[in-house]
C-alpha positions, 0 to 999 in steps of 0.5 A: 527534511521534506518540507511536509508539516504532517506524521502521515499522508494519505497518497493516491494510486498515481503516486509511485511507491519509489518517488514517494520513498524518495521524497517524503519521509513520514508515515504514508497510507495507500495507494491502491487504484480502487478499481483493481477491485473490480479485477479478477481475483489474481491480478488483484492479489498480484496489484497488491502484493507489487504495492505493499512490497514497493512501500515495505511495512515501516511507516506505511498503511496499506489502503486503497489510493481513494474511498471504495466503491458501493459495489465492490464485491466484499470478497475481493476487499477480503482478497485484498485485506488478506493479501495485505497481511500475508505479504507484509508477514512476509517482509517482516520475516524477511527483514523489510528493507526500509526498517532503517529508513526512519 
C-alpha cells in the first residue's frame, strides 16, 4: 500500500515519471514543466511524448506539472494537447504497459 489516502494526485515536473510509478499507486496527473511551452514546437512535442510514454495512459492525466502561463502561445498548448492524444493512441494500440499495474 502506498500510504496515500487519495484516488489521484497531482505531480509537479520534478517528479520522475519512474519513482512516481514506483511508489505511489493511484491515479496521477502531470507533469510537464509549463515552461517547455515556451520551447520550439519540436522539443515540446519530443518533452511530451518522453512524459506520456514514461507515465503510460492507465490511471494517469496528462497535464502540465503547474498552472499555465498568461502568455503562453495557444498553438504551442494545441502542440501539446495534440501530441498528448496521438501518443497515447499510440500506446493504447501498442497495448500500454502499465494496464496491468492496477
Amino acid at each position: 500500500s502506498s500510504g496515500i489516502n487519495a484516488e489521484y494526485g497531482g505531480l509537479d515536473w520534478t517528479v520522475d515519471p519512474n519513482i512516481a510509478r514506483d511508489f505511489v499507486h493511484i491515479s496521477v496527473q502531470g507533469n510537464l514543466d509549463p515552461c517547455a511551452l515556451y520551447a520550439p514546437k519540436e522539443e515540446l512535442i519530443a518533452k511530451t511524448t518522453e512524459m506520456v510514454r514514461q507515465f503510460g495512459v492507465r490511471n494517469y492525466i496528462a497535464n502540465l506539472g503547474h498552472g499555465i502561463y498568461p502568455d503562453m502561445d495557444p498553438e504551442h498548448v494545441r502542440v501539446f494537447v495534440d501530441t498528448v492524444h496521438s501518443v497515447s493512441e499510440e500506446l493504447m494500440k501498442k497495448g500500454d504497459p502499465y494496464s496491468q499495474l492496477y
